[in-house]
C-alpha positions as CSV (number, residue, x, y, z in Angstrom):
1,X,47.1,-83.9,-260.2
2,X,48.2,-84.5,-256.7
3,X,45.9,-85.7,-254.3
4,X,46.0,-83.7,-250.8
5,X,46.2,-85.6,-247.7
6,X,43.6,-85.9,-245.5
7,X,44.3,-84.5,-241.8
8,X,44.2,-81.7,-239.7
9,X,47.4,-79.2,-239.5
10,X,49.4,-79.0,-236.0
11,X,47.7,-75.4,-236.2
12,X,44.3,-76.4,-236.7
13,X,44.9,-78.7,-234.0
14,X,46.2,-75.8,-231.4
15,X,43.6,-73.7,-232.4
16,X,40.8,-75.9,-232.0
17,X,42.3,-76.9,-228.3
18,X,42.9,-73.2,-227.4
19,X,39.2,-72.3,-228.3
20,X,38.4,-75.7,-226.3
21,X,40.6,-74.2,-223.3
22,X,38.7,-71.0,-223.4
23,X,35.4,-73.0,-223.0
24,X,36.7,-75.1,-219.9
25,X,37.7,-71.6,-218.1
26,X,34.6,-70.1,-218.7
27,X,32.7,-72.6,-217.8
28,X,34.9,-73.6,-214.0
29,X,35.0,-69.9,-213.5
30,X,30.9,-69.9,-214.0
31,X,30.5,-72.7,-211.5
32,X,32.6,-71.1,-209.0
33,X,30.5,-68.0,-209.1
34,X,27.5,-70.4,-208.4
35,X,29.0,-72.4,-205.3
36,X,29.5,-69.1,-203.9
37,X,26.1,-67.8,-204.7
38,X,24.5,-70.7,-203.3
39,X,26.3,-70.1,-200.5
40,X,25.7,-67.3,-199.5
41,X,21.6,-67.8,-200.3
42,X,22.3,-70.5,-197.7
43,X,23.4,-68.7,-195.1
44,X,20.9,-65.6,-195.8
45,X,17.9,-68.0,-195.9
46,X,19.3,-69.3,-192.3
47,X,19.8,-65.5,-191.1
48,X,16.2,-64.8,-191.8
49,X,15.1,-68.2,-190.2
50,X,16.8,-66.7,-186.9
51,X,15.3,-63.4,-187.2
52,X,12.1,-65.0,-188.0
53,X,12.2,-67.4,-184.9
54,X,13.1,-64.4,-182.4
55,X,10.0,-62.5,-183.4
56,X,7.7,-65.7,-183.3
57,X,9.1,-66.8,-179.9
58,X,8.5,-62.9,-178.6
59,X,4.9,-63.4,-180.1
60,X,3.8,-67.0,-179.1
61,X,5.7,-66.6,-175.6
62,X,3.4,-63.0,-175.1
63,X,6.8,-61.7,-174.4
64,X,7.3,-58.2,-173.2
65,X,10.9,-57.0,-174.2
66,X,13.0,-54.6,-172.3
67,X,14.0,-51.8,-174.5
68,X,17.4,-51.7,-175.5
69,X,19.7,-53.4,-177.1
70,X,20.9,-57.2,-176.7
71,X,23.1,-59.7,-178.7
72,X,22.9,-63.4,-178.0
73,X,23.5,-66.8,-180.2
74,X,21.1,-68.1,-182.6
75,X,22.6,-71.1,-184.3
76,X,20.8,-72.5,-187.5
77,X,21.3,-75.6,-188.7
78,X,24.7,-75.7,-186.8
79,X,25.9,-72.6,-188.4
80,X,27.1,-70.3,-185.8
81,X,25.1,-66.7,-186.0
82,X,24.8,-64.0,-183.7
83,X,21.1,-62.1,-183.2
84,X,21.1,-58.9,-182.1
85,X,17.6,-57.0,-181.0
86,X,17.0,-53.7,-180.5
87,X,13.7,-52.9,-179.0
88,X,12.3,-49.4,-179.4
89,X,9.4,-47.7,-178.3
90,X,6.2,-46.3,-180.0
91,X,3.7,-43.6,-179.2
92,X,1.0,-46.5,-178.6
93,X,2.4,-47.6,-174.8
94,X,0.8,-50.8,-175.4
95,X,3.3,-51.6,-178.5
96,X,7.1,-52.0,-179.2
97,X,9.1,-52.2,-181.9
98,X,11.5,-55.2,-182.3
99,X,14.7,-54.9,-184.2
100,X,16.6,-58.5,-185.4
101,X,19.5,-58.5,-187.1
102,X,21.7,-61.3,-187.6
103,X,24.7,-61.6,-188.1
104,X,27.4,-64.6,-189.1
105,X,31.2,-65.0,-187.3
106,X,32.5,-62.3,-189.7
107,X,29.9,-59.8,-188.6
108,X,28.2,-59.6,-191.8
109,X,24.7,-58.8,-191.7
110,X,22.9,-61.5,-193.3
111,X,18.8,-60.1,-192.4
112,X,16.9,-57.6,-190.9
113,X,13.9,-58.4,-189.7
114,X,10.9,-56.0,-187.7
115,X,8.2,-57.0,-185.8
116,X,6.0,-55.2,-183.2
117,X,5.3,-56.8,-179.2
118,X,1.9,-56.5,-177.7
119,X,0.6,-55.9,-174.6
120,X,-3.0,-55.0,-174.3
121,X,-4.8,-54.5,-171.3
């Protein structure tokens, strides 16, 4: 009897490096999905810092608000964002609504955020 070499075929070998192909692909396609994800949870979690920082500032400032509409800056962590406020009012004189959205340079909304002003007599 003939003893059979020991060894791989040249199409065991291709087969094991397409299935090893298939793996990296999968697995630099998965990570790109996260960078973006993270990302964007970035840029959302700074969105609702700004809209969270308007209504605090209208709050601790015992700010009155015109009603209306109004878009300024409101950078975050040196992202450039853009707030926009849209005060409305309420059947209680003493109370307005307060609007903040923000947005980033692409117009995007990244958070809504509502909050009421006071002003009590």
């Amino acid at each position: 009897m003939r003893i059979r070499d020991q060894g791989f075929t040249l199409i065991e070998v291709l087969v094991a490096l397409t299935i090893a192909a298939v793996a990296l692909v999968a697995a630099v396609r998965a990570a790109g999905t996260l960078t973006v994800g993270s990302a964007e949870l970035r840029a959302r979690t700074l969105g609702q810092w700004s809209a969270e920082n308007r209504l605090a500032e209208i709050r601790v400032l015992e700010q009155w608000p015109d009603l209306g509409e109004r878009r300024f800056g409101c950078d975050q962590a040196g992202v450039p964002l853009v707030c926009e406020e849209r005060v409305f009012a309420t059947p209680n004189r003493y109370f307005r609504r307060v609007e903040v959205n923000v947005y980033d340079a692409d117009q995007h909304r990244l958070a809504q955020l509502t909050g009421f002003a006071t002003r009590l007599p």
